[in-house]
C-alpha positions in Angstrom: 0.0 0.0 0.0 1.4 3.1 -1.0 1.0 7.1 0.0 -2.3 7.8 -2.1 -3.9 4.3 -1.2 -3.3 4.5 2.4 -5.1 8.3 1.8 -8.3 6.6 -0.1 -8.4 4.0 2.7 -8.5 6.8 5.7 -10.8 8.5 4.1 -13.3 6.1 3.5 -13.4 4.0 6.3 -13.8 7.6 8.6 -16.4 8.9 6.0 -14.0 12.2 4.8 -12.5 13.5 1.6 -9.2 12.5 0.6 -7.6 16.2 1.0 -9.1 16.0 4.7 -7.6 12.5 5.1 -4.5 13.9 3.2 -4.1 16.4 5.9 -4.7 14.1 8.9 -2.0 12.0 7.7 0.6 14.9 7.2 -0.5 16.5 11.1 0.5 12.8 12.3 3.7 12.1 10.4 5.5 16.2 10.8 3.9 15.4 14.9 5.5 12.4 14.8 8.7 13.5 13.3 8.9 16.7 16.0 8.3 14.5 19.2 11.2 12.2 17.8 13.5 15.4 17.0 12.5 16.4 20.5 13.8 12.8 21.5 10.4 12.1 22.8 8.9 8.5 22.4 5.0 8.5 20.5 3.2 5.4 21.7 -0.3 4.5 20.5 -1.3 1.6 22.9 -2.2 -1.5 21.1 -0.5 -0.2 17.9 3.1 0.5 19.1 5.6 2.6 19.9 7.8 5.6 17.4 11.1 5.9 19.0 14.8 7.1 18.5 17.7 4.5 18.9 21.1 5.4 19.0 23.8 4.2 17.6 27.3 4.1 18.5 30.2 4.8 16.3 32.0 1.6 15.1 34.5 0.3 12.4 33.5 -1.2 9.6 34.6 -2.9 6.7 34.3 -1.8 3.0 32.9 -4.8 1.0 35.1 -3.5 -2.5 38.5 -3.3 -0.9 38.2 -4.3 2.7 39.6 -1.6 3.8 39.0 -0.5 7.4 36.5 2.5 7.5 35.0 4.6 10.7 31.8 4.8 10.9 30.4 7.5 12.9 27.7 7.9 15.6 24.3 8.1 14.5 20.5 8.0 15.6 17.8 6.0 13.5 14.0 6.0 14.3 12.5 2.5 14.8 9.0 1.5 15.4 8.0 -1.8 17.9 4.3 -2.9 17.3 2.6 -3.3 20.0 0.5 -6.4 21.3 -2.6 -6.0 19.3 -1.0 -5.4 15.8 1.2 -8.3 16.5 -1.7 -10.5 17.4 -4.1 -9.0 14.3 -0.7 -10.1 12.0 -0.5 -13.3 13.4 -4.4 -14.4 13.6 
């Protein structure tokens, strides 16, 4: 499911246009993405849980010439699904 599908879908199962669904979609990802920024967790119970992880620097290994590279410290945001997804996935 892509963008523009995931759109149709919100906006039809809550009985909305698509530019209204469209903008409920954009509020939750740009509030999603400043409560991570903020290095705040968002957790929807029974869906999961939007968080930051960081990550350490490390050495690596480059693949073409195995030559030792550093790579450096980083954060990544990951998602856990929470009980009820996991169940509905697994039914």
């Amino acid at each position: 499911m892509n963008k523009t599908e995931l759109v149709a879908s919100i906006a039809e199962k809550a009985g909305i246009k698509k530019t209204e669904a469209e903008k409920a979609l954009k509020a939750f990802e740009e509030t999603v993405t400043a409560a991570l920024v903020a290095g705040d967790e968002v957790r929807l119970v029974g869906f999961g849980t939007f968080a930051v992880k960081a990550r350490e620097a490390r050495t690596g290994v480059n693949p073409r010439t195995n030559e030792t590279i550093q790579i450096a410290a980083s954060k990544a945001p990951k998602f856990k699904a929470g009980k009820a997804l996991k169940d509905a996935v697994n039914a």
